[in-house]
DRENKEVEX-86962 format. One record per residue: z, y, x of N, C-alpha, C in turn; residue in one letter. Coordinates in steps of 0.2 Angstrom, whole numbers, plus 2048, in hexadecimal, padded with zeros to 3 digits. Layout:
// residues N
ZYXZYXZYXA
...
This chain:
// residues 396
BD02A399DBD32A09A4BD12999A4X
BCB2979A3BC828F9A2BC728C9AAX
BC52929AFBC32909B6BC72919BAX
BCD2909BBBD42939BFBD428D9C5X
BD628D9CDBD82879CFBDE2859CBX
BDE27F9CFBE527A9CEBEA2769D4X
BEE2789D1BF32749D6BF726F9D6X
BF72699D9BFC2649D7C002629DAX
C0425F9D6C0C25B9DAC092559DDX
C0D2569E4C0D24F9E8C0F24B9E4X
C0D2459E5C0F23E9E2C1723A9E3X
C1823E9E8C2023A9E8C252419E5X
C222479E0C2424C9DFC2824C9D9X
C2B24D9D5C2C24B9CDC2B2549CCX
C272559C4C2525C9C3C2A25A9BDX
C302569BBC332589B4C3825D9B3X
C392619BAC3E2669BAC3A26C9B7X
C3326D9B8C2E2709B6C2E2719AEX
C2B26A9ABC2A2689A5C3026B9A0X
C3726B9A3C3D26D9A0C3D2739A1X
C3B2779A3C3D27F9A4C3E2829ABX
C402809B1C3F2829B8C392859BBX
C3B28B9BCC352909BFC322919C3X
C3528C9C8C3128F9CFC2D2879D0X
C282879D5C262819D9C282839DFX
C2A27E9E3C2B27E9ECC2627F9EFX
C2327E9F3C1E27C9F8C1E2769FAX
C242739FBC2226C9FCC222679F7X
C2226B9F0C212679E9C192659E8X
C152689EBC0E2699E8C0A2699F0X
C022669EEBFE2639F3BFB26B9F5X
BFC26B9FCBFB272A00BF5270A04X
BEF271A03BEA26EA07BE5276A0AX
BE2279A10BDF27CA15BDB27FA0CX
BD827DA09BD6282A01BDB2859FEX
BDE2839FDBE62849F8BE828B9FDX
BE9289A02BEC28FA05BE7295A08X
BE2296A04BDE29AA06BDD29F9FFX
BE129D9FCBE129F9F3BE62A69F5X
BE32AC9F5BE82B19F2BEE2AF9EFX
BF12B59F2BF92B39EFBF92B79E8X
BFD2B59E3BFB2BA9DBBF82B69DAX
BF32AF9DBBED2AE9D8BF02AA9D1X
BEF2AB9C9BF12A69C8BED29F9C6X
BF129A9C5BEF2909C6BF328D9C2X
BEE2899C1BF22839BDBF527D9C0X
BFB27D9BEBFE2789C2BFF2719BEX
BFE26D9C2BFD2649BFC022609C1X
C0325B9BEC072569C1BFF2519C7X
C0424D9C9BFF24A9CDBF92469CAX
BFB2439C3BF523F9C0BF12459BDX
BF124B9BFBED2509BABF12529B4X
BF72529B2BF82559AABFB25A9ABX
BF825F9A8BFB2679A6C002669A6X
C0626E9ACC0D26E9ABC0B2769AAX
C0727A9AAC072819A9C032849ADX
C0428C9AEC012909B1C072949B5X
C032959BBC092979C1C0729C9C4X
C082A19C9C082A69CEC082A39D5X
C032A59D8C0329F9DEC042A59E3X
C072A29E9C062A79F1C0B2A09F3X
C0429E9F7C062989FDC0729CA03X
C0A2A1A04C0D2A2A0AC152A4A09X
C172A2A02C1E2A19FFC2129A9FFX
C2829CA00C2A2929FFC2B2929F8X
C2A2979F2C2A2979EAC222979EBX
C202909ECC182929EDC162949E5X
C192919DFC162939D8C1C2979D5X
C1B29B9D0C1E29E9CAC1D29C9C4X
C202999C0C1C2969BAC1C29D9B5X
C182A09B3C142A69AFC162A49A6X
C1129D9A4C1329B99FC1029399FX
C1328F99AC1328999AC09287996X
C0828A996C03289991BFD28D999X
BF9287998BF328B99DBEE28D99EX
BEC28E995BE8294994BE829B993X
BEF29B993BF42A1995BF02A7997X
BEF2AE995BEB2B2999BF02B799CX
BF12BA9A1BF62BD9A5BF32C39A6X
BF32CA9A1BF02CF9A0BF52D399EX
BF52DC99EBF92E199ABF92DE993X
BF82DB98FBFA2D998AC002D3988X
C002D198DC042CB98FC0B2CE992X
C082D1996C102D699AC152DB994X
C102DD98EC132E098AC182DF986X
C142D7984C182D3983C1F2D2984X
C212CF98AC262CF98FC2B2D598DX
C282DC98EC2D2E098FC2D2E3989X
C2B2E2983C2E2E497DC332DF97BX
C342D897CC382D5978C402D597FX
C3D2D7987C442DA988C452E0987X
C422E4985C442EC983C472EB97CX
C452E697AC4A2E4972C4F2E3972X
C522DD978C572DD978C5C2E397BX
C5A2E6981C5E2EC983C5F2EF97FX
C5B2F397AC5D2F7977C5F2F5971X
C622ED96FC662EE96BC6D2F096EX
C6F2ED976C732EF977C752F397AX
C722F897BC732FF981C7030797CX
C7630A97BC75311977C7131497BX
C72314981C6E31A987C6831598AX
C6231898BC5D31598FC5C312994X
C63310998C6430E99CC653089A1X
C633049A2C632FD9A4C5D2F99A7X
C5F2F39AAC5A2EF9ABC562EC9A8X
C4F2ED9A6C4B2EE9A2C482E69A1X
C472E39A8C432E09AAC482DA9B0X
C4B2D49B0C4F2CF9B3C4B2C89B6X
C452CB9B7C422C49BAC3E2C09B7X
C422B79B9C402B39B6C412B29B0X
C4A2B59AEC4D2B49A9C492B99A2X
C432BD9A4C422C39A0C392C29A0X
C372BA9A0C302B99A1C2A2BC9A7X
C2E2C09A9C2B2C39AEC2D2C19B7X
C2B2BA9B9C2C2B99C0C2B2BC9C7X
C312BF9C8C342C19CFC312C99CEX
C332CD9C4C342D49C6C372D59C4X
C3C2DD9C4C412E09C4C3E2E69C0X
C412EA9BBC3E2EE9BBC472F39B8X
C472F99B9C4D2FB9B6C4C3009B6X
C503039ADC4D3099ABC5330E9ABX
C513179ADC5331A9ADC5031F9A8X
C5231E9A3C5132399EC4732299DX
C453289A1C3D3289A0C3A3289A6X
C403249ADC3D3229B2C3C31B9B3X
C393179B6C393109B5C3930E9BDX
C3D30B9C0C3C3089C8C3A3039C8X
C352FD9C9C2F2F89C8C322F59D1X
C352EF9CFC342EB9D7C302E59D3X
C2B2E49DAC242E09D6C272DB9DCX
C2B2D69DCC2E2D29E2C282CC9E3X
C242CB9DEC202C49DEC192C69DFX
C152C49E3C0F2C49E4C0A2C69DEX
C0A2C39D9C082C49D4C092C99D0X
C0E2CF9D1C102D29CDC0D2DA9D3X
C0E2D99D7C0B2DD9DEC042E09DCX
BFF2D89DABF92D99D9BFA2DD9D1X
BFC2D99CCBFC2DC9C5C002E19C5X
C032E89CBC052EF9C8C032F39C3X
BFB2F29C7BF82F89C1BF82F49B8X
BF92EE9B7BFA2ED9B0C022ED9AEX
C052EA9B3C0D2EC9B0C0E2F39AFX
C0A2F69B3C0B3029B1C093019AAX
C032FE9ABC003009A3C052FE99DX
C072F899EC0C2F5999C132FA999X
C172FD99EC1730099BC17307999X
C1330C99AC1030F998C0D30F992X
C0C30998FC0A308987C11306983X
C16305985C1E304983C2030B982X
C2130F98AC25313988C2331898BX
C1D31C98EC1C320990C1E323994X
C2032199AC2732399EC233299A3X
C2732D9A8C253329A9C253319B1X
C2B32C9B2C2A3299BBC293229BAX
C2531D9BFC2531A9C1C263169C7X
C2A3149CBC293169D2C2A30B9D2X
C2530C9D9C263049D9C293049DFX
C302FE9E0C342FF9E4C322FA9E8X
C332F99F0C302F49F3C342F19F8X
C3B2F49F6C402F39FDC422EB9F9X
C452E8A01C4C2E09FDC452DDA01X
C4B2D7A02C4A2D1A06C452CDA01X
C432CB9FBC3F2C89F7C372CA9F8X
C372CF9F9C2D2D39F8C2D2D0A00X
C312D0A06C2F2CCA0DC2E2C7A0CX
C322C3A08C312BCA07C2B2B8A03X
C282BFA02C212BD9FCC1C2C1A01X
C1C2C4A06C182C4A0CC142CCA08X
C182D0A05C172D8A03C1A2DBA06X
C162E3A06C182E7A0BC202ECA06X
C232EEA0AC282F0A09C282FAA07X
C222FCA05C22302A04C233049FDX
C2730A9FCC2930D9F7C253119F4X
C1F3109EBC1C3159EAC1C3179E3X
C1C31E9E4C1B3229DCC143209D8X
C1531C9D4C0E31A9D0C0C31F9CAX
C123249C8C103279C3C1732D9C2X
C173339C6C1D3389C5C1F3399CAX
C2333B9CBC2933B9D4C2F33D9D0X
C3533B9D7C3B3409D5C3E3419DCX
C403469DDC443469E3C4D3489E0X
C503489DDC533479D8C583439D7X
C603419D9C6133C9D3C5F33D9CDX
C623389C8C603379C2C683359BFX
C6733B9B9C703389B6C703329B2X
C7132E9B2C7432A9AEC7B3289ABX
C783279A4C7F3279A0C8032099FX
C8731E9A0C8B31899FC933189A1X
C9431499DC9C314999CA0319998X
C9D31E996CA0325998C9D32899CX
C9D3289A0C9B32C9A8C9332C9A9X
C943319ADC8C3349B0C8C3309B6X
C8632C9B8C8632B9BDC7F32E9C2X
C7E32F9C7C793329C8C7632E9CEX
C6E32C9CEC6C3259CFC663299D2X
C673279DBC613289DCC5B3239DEX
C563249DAC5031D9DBC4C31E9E1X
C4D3229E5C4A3219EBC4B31F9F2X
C543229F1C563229F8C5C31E9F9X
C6031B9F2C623189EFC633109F2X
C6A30C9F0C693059F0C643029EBX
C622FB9ECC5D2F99E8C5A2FD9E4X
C592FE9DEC563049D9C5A30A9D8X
C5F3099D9C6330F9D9C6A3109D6X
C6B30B9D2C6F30B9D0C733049CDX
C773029CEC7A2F89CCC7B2F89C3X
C772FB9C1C772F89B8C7A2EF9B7X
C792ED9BCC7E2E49BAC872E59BBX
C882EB9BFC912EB9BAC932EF9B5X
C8F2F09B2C912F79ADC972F19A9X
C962EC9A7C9B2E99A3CA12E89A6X
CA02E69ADCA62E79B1CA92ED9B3X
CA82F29B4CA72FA9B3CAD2FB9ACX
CAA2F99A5CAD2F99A0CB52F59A1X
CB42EF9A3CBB2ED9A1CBF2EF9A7X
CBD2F09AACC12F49B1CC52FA9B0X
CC12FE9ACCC33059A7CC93059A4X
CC82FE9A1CCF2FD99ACD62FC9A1X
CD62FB9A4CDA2F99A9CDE2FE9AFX
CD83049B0CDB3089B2CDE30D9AEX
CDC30D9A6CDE3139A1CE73159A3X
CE731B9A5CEE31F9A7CF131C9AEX
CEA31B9B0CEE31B9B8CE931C9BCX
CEA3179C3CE531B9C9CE13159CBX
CDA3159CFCD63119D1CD53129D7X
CD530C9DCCD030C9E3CCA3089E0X
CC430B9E4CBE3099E4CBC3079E9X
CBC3029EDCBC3009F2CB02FE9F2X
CAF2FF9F7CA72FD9F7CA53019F0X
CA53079F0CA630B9E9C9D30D9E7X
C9930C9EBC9230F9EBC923159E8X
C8F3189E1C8D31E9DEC9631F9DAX
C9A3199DACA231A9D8CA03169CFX
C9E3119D0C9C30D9C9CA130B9C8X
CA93099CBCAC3099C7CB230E9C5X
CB43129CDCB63189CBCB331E9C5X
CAE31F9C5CAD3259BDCAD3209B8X
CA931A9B6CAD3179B0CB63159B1X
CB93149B5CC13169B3CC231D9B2X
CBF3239B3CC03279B2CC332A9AAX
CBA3289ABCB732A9A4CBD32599CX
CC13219A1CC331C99CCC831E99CX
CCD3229A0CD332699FCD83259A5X
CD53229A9CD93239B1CDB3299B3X
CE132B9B7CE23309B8CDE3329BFX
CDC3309C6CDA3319CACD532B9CCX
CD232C9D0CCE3249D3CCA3279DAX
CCC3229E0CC93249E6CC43209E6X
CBD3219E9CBA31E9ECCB731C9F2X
CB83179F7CB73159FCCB03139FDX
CA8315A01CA6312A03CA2315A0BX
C9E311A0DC9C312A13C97318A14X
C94317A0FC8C31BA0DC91323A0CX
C8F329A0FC8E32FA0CC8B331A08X
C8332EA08C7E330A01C8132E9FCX
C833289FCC873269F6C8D3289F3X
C903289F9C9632D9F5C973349F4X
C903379F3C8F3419F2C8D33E9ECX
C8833A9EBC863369E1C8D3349DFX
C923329E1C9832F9DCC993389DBX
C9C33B9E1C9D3439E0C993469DCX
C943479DCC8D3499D5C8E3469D0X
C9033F9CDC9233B9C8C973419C6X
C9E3409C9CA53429C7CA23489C5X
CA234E9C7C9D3549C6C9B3559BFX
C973519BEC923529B7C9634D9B2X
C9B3499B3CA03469AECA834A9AEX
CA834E9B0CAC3579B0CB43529B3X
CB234C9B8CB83489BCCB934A9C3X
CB734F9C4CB83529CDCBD3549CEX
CC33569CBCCC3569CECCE3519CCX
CCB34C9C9CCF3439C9CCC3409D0X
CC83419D3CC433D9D6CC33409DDX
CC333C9E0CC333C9E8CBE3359EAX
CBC3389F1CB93349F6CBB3339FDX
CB932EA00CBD32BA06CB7326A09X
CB232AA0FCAF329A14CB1322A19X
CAF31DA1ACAE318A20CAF310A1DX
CB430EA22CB2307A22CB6305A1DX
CB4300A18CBB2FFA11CBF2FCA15X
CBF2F7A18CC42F5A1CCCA2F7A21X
CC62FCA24CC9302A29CCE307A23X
CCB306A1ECCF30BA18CD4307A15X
CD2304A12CD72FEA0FCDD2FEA13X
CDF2FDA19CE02FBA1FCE7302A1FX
CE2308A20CE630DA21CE930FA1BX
CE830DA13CEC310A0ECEF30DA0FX
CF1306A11CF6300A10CFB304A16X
CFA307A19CFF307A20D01310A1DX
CFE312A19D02318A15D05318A10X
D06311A0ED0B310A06D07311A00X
D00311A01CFE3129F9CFC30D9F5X
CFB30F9F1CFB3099EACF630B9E5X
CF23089DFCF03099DACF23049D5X
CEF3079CECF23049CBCEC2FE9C9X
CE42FF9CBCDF2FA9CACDB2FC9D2X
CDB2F89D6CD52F69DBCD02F19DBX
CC92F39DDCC52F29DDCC12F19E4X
CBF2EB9E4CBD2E89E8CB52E59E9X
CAD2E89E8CAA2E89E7CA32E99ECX
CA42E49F2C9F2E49F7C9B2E29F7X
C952E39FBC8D2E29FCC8D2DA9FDX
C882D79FCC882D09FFC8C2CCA03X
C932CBA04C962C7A0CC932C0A0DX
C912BEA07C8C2B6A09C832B9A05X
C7F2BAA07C792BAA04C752B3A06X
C762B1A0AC732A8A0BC792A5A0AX
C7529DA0BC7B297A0EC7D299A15X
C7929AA1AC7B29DA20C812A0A21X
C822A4A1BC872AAA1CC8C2A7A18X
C8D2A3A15C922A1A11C982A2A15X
C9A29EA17CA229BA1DCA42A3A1CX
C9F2A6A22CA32AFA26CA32B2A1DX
C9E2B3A19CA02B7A14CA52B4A0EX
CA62AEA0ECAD2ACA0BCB42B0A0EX
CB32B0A16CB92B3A1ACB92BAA18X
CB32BDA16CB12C5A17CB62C6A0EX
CB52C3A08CB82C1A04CBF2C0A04X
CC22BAA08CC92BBA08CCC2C2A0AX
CC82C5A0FCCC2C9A13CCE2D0A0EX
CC52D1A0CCC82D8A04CCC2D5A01X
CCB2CF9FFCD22CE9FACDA2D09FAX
CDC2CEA01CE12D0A04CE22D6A06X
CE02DBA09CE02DFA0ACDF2E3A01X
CDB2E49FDCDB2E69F6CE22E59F2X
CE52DE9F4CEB2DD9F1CF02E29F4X
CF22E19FACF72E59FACF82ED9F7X
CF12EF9F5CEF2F49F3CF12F79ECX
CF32F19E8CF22EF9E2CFD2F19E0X
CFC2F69DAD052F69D8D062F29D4X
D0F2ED9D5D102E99D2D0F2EB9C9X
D0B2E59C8D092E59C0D012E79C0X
CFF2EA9C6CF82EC9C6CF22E99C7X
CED2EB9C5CE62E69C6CE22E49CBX
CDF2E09CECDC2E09D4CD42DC9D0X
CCF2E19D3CC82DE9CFCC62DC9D6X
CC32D59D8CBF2D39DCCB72D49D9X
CB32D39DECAC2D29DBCA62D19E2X
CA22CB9E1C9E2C79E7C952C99E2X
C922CB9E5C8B2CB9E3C862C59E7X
C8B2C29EDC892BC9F1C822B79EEX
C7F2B49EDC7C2B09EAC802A99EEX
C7F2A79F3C812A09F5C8929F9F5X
C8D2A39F3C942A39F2C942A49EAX
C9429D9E7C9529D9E0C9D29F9DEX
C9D29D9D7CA52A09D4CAA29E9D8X
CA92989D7CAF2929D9CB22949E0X
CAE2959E5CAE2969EDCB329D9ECX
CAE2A19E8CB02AA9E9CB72A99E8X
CB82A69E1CBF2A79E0CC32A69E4X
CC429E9E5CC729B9ECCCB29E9F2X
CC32A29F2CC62A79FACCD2AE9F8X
CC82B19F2CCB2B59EFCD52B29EDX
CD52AD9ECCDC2AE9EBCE02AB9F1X
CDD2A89F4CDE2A89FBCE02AC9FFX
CDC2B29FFCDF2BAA01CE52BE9FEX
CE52BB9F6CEB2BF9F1CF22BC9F5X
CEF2B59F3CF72B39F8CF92B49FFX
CF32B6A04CF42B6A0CCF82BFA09X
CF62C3A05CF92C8A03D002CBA01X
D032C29FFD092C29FCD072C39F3X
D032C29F1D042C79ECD012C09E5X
D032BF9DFD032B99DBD012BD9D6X
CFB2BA9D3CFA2BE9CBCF82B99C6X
CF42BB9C0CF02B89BBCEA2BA9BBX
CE42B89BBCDC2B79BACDD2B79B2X
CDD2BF9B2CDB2C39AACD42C29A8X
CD02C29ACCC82C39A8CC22C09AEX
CBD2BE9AECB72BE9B2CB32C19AFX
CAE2C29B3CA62C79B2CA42C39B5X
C9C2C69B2C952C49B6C912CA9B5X
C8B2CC9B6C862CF9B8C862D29AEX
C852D99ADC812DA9A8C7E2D69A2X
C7E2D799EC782D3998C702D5998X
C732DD99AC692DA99EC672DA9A3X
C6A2D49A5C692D19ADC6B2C99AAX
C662C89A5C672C09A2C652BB9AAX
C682B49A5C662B09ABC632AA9ABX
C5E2A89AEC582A49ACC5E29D9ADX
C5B2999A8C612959A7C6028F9AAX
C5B2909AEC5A28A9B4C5928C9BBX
C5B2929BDC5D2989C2C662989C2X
C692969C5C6E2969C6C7029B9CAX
C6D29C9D0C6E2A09D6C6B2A89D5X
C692A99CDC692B09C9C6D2B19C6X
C702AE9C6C792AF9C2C7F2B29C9X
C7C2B59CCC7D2B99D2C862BB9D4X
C872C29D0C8C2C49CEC932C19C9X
C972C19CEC9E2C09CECA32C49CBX
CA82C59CACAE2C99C9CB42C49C5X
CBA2C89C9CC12C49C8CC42CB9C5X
CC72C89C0CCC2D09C0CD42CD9BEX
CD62CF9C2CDF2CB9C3CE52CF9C2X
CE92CE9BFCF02D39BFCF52CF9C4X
CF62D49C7CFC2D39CBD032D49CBX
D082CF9CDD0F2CF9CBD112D59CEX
């Protein structure tokens, strides 16, 4: 890679956040001239400070405001199926120290060497989100890669989410290698869950609560759960499976809630478990105005802040489950919050959150926090990949 272009930083630019470990370049960090922007997006360049000095090798698409990805610091670097292999053996090393079942996020991004992919594994199927221009163009070596790991029997590249727009990729869904028309069971913390990678949210299945899942479990043991935003019922059948007597599940999605139903089913918890069609809030609403109560609810919705734009209305979208969750909660019982938001950090989330406990009436303790999985590490100069929140609180 001795003939690559180059790109540099403006003069009034400092590249030391680069030099330290930060992975992205701006657009308006580096000289964008009528050549430069004619360069193929995936191309990879080397990128320089303004007098000329090596800062590394990066993933270009000037029609991104992430116009670079830094690949590796060293810009002789060759970006090939050998290289990728790299990558995901030493996170298939860490998974598998921690996970008995084949099941997990394989592949975290930046945090996992591999800039702006996803990859998550279901046993011997693999669902590939190629989010970054570069990785679009290098599918056919990231198959190979893995293919020479693990042999898998699906490959399917996912194309949905706001990121692959933002990198000016098309948005379509392909089998690269197998089909399934199928959920898929997946086993964790006890329970079966069944994960469909096609027609599913994101890849199919949310592997970033499984830890939250677990401590949720110990809390429900010998009593009963609301799953409120319950998707495939992630925390419903791990309380299940942990020794809860009942757990309803609330969500808006029908397809999703026949998968929590096929979960329960195949984890032999179909007379503990019930579901409850429509809006959480609409429902929330009408338990509360029927007298009921649990002894652990949960609280567990899609993005209410995804930008700064949304922040304000999605902090109120926040107080108001909280509130409404509380009252739901028996006295001495637990109430689990949880924000996937990116532009509403902890500090905000919680905020609102008890804000709502007390519009509630209701006064507790803040027993435990979560975040995201361990294999959904976090690149340690990505703050805004530290995504996932959770409050989990006892109520007087």
């Amino acid at each position: 890679m001795t003939d690559i272009p180059t790109l540099r930083f403006r003069p009034n630019k400092s590249p030391a956040r680069v030099m330290f470990g930060f992975p992205w370049i701006y657009s308006d960090d580096v000289v964008l001239d009528r050549r430069t922007k004619k360069i193929p997006a995936g191309t990879f360049m080397k990128v320089q400070t303004n007098d000329k000095q090596d800062l590394g090798l990066i993933a270009f698409n000037g029609e991104s405001k992430i116009t670079g990805r830094v690949m590796d610091l060293k810009v002789d670097t060759v970006i090939d199926t050998a290289w990728i292999v790299s990558k995901l053996r030493v996170a298939a090393e860490l998974r598998d120290q921690l996970y008995d079942t084949p099941f997990y996020r394989l592949i975290h991004a930046e945090a996992d060497g591999l800039p702006g992919v996803i990859i998550d594994r279901f046993g011997d199927a693999f669902v590939v989100q190629p989010n970054a221009a570069w990785a679009e163009r290098m599918m056919p070596e990231i198959t190979d890669a893995l293919e020479q790991i693990f042999s898998p029997k699906i490959i399917l590249k996912n194309a949905a989410g706001r990121a692959r727009a933002l990198e000016g990729l098309d948005l379509e869904n392909v089998f690269i290698k197998g089909s399934s028309d199928k959920p898929i069971p997946v086993l964790m913390n006890g329970a079966t869950y069944m994960a469909d990678i096609t027609g599913g949210q994101k890849t199919g299945l949310f592997f970033d609560q499984r830890e939250n899942h677990a401590f949720a479990s110990k809390l429900a043991k010998g009593g009963s759960m609301l799953d409120v935003f319950s998707h495939v019922g992630g925390f419903s059948l791990a309380a299940l499976a942990g020794g809860a007597v009942s757990a309803l599940a609330i969500d808006s999605s029908q397809p999703a809630l026949n998968l929590a139903i096929a979960g329960a089913e195949a984890s032999g918890f179909s007379n503990a478990f019930s579901t409850l069609k429509g809006d959480a809030f609409d429902a929330m609403s009408k338990l509360a105005e029927e007298g009921e109560t649990y002894q652990v609810v949960v609280c567990d919705p899609p993005a209410f802040a995804p930008s700064k734009p949304t922040l304000d209305r999605g902090l109120r979208a926040y107080e108001k489950a909280a509130k409404m969750a509380a009252k739901l909660v028996k006295p001495g019982g637990y109430l689990v919050l949880c924000s996937c938001s990116h532009a509403a950090d902890m500090a905000k989330f919680r905020k609102s959150s008890l804000v709502g406990m007390g519009k509630a009436g209701r006064k507790g303790q803040i027993i435990h926090t979560g975040a995201a999985g361990v294999d959904h590490p976090v690149h340690p100069h990505l703050a805004e990949s530290s995504y996932l929140k959770s409050i989990f609180l006892r109520l007087d």
